[in-house]
C-alpha positions in Angstrom: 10.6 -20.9 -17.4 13.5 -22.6 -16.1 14.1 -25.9 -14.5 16.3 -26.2 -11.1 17.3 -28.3 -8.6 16.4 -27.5 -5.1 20.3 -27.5 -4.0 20.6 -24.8 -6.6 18.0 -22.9 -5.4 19.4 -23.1 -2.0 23.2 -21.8 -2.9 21.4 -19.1 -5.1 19.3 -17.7 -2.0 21.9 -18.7 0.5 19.8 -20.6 2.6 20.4 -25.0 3.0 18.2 -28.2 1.9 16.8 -30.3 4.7 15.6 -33.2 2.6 16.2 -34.2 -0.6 18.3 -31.5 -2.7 18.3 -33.3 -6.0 14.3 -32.5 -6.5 13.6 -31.2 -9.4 11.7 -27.6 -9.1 9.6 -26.2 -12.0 7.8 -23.6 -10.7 6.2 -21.8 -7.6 3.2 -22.3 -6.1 0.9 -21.8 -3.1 1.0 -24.4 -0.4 -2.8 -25.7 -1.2 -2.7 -25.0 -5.1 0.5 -26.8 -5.4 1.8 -29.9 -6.8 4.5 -32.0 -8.0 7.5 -29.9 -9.5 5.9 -26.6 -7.1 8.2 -25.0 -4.7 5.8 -23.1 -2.1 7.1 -21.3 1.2 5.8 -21.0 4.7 6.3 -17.5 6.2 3.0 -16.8 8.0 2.8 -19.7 11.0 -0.9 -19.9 10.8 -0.5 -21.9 7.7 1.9 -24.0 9.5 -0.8 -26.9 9.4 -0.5 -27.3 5.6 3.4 -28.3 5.5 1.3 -31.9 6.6 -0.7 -31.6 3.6 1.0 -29.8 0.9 1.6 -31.8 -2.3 4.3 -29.2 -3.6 8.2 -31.3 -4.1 9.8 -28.7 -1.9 8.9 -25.7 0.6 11.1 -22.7 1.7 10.5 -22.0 5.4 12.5 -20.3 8.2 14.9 -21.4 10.5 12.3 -22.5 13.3 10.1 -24.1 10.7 9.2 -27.4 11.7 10.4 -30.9 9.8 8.3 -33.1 7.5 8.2 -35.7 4.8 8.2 -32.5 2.5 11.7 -31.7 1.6 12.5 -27.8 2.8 14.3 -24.9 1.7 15.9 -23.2 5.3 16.5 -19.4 4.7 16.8 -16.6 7.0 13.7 -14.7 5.2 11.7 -17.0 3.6 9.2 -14.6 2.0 12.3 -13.1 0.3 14.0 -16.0 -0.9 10.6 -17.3 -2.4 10.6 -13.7 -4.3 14.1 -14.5 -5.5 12.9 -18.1 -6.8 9.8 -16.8 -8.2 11.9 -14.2 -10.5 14.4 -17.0 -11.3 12.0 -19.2 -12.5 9.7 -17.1 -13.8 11.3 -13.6 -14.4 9.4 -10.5 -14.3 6.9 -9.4 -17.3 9.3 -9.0 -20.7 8.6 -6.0 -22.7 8.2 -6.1 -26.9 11.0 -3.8 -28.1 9.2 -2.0 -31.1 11.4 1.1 -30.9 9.6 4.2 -31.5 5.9 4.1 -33.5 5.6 6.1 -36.4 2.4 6.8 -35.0 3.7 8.3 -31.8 3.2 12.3 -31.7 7.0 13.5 -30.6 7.9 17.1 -30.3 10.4 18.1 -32.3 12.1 19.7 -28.6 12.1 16.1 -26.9 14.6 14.5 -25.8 14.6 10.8 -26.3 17.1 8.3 -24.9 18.6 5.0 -26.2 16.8 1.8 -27.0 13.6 3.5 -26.1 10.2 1.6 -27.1 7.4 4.3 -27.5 4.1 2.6 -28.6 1.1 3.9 -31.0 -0.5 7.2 -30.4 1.9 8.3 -27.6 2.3 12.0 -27.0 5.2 13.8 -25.7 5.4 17.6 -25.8 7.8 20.1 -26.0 10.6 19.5 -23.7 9.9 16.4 -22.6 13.1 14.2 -22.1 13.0 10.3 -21.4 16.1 8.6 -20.7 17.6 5.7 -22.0 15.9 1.9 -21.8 12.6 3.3 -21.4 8.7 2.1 -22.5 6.6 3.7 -22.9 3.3 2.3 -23.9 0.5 3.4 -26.4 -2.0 5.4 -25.5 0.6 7.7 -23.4 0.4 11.8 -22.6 4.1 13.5 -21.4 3.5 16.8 -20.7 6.1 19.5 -21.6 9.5 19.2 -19.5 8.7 16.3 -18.0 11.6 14.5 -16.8 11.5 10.4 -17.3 14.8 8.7 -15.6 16.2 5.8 -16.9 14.5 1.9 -17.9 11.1 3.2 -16.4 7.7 1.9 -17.8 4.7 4.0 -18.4 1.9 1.9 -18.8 -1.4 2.5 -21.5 -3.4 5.8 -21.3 -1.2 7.0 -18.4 -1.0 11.1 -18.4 1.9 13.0 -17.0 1.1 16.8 -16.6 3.6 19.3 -17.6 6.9 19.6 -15.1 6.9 16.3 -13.2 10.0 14.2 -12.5 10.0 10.8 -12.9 13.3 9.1 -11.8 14.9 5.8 -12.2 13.3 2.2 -12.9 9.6 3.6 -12.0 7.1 1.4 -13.0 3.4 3.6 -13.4 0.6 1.4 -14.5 -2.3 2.0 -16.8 -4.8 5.3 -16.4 -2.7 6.6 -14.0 -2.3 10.6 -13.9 1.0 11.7 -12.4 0.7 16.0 -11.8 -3.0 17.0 -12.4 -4.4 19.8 -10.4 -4.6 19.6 -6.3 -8.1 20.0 -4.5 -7.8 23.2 -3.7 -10.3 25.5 -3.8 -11.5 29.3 -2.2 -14.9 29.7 -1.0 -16.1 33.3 -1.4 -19.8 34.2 -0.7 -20.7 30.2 -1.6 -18.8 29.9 -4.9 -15.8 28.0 -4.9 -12.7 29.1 -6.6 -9.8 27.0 -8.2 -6.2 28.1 -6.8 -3.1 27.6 -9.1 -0.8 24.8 -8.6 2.6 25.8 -9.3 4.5 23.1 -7.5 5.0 19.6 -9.5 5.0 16.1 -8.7 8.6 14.5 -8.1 8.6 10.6 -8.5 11.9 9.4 -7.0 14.0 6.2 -8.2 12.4 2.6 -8.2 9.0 3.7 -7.1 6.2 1.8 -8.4 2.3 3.2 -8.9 -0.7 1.4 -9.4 -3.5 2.0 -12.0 -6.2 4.5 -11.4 -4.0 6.4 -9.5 -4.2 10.1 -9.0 -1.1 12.4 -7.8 -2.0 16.0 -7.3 0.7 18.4 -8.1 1.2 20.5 -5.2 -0.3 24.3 -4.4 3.2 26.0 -3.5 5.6 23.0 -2.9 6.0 19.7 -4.9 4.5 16.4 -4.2 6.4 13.7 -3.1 7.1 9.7 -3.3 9.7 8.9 -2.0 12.3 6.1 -3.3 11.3 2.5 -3.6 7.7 3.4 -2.3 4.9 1.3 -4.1 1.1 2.6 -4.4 -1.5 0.5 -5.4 -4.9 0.8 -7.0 -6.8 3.7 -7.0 -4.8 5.3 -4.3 -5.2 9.4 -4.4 -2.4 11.5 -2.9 -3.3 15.1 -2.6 -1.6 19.0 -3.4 2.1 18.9 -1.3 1.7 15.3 0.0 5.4 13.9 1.1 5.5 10.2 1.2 8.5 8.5 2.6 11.1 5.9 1.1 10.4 2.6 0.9 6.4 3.3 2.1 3.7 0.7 1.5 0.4 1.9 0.8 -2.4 0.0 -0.3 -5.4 0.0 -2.9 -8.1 2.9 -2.5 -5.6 4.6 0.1 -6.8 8.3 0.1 -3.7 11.3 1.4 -4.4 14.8 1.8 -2.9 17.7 1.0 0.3 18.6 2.7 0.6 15.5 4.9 4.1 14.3 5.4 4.7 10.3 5.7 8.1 8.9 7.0 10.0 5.8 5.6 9.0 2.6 5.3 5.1 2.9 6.1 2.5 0.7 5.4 -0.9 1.9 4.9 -4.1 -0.9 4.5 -6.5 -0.4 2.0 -9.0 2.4 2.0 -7.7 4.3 4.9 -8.2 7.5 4.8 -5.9 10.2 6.4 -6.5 13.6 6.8 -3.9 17.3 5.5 -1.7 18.6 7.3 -0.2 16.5 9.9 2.7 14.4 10.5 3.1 10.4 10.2 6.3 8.9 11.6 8.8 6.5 10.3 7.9 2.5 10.4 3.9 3.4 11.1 1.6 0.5 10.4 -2.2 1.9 9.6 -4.3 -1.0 9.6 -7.4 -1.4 6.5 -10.3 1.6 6.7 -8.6 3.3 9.4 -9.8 7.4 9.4 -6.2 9.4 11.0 -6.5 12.5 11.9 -3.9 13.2 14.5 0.0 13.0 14.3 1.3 9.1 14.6 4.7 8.7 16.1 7.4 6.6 14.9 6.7 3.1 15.0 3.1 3.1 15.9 0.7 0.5 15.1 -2.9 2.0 14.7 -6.5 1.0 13.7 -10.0 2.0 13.6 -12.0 5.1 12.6 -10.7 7.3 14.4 -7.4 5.7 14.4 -6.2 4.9 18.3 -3.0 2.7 19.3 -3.6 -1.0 17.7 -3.8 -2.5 21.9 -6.4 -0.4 23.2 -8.4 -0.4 19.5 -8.3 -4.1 19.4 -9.4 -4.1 23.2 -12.2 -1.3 21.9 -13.5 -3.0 19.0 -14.1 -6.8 20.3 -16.6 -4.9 22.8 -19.0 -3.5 20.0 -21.1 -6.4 19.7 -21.8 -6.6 23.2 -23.0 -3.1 23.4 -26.5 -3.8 23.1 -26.4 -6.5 25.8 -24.4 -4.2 27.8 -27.0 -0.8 27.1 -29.7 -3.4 28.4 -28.2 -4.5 31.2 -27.9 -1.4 32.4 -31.5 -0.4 32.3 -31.8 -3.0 34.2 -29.6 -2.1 36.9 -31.1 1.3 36.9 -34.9 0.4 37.4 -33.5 -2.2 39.9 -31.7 1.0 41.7 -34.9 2.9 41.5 -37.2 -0.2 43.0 -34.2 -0.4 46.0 -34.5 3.6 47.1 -37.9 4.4 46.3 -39.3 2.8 49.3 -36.5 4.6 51.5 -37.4 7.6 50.1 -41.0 6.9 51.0 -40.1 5.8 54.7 -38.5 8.9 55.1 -41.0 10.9 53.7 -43.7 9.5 56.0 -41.3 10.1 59.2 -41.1 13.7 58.3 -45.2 14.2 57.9 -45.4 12.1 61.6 -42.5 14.5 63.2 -44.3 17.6 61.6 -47.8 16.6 63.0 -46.3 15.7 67.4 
């Protein structure tokens, strides 16, 4: 961990100090957990009230942030300068170089790269080739001719079925399987049975997946993440799935088969969306929504089923009036029948008299 002050901080992120620029910064910190030698930031403007109370030396906020006793860090993006100070000061998780286990299980037919770590009890097959700068961790299956690109990290007990391509820098964490079979099935007279998969799983360059994860190799055509797209926990992409670059999706996210996502979506946790159909580029699918429709480009939408964000919001805020509402209405009914039943009694009663002259 390093020490710096927060002028250098500010000429490394390119932002400015209003304050004090000589304060010495240890480390980073939320604004209510920190304390002295804490940097925090301030990028969401409903925590603007704790800036008053904050007992961190120094906070990085935007450009309309406003002043106080705390001295600031002023950048353009504050969420992304914090990252930048957070790796500086921290750096990101460092990984024991052990070079390659003589209890690893490598096929004679691998391919293995320079200054590759492969842990205990890893097993690459026949044909398998990992680039350079690679770890791999114990506990590891490579199928054969699967494809690793370089300084990527497969985390413990991940599997990687037979044919998948993993590109550049790709982090996949623990229990993750990368290629097994897509839920596809043929029902005949009530027994259900399995299709091949002959496509594969392509993992493009600095993707990052979660653990627990489960990407289904596709039926005819080859499952997709695109570049710089990062899954998280227990999310489950199905047989022929294409998901966009630079795409955001959640924990317990479930994808069907042969849905296509665009770049740079974000998908809240446990939403679930149906196969075949089309989401656009910069979509925003907010937590437990069910889609089932296409989503055009830069929609915002919510709720099970998933409708625009402005009319859902407008939808949902009304449920927990519904059974006020459902009784004021009976109301309004039996005082509609009380109102017309005496007309209706009138008038039958001048019929019976004009009937009987």
């Amino acid at each position: 961990m390093q020490e710096k002050t927060l002028g250098e901080l500010a000429e490394y992120v390119g932002g400015r100090v209003f304050g004090d620029s000589d304060v010495v910064i240890k480390s980073a910190s939320t604004l209510g957990r920190a304390g002295e030698g804490d940097i925090s930031f301030l990028s969401n403007r409903k925590y603007e009230k704790q800036l008053w109370t904050t007992k961190a030396s120094a906070v990085v906020v935007g450009k309309d942030a406003p002043t106080t006793s705390v001295p600031l860090l002023i950048a353009e993006d504050p969420y992304y300068a914090f990252m930048q100070i957070m790796v500086l000061l921290h750096g990101h998780r460092k990984h024991k170089k052990t070079g390659v286990s003589q209890r690893a299980s490598i096929s004679d037919s691998a391919k293995i790269g320079a200054d590759c770590h492969i842990g205990d009890f890893v097993i690459i097959a026949d044909g398998a080739k990992i680039r350079d700068g690679c770890v791999i961790y114990p506990g590891v299956y490579i199928g054969q001719d699967v494809q690793i690109g370089n300084d990527s990290v497969i985390y413990p007990n991940v599997t990687i079925y037979e044919g998948c391509r993993i590109g550049n820098r790709v982090i996949i964490n623990s229990n993750s399987a990368i290629g097994e079979d897509g839920f596809g099935y043929a029902t005949h007279k009530g027994v259900h049975y399995k299709i091949p998969q002959t496509g594969i799983v392509v993992i493009e360059d600095d993707v990052e997946i979660g653990s627990c994860c489960g990407i289904e190799r596709g039926t005819l055509s080859d499952t997709v993440i695109g570049q710089g797209s990062k899954l998280g926990d227990l999310v489950t992409i199905g047989h022929g799935a294409r998901i966009g670059q630079y795409c955001l999706l959640v924990a317990q996210v479930g994808v069907a088969g042969s849905t296509n996502l665009g770049h740079h979506c974000v998908v809240g946790g446990q939403v679930g969306i149906v196969g075949h159909i089309n989401i656009g580029n910069n979509v925003t699918i907010g937590a437990q929504a069910g889609v089932i429709n296409n989503v055009p480009d830069n929609k915002v939408v919510l709720g099970s089923p998933a409708i625009d964000a402005d009319i859902g919001r407008r939808a949902y805020s009304m449920l927990q009036y519904l059974p006020e509402m459902r009784q004021n209405i009976r109301e309004l009914q039996n005082q509609i029948v009380h109102i017309t039943s005496p007309v209706e009694s009138n008038s039958d009663e001048s019929a019976e008299q004009n009937n009987d002259s």
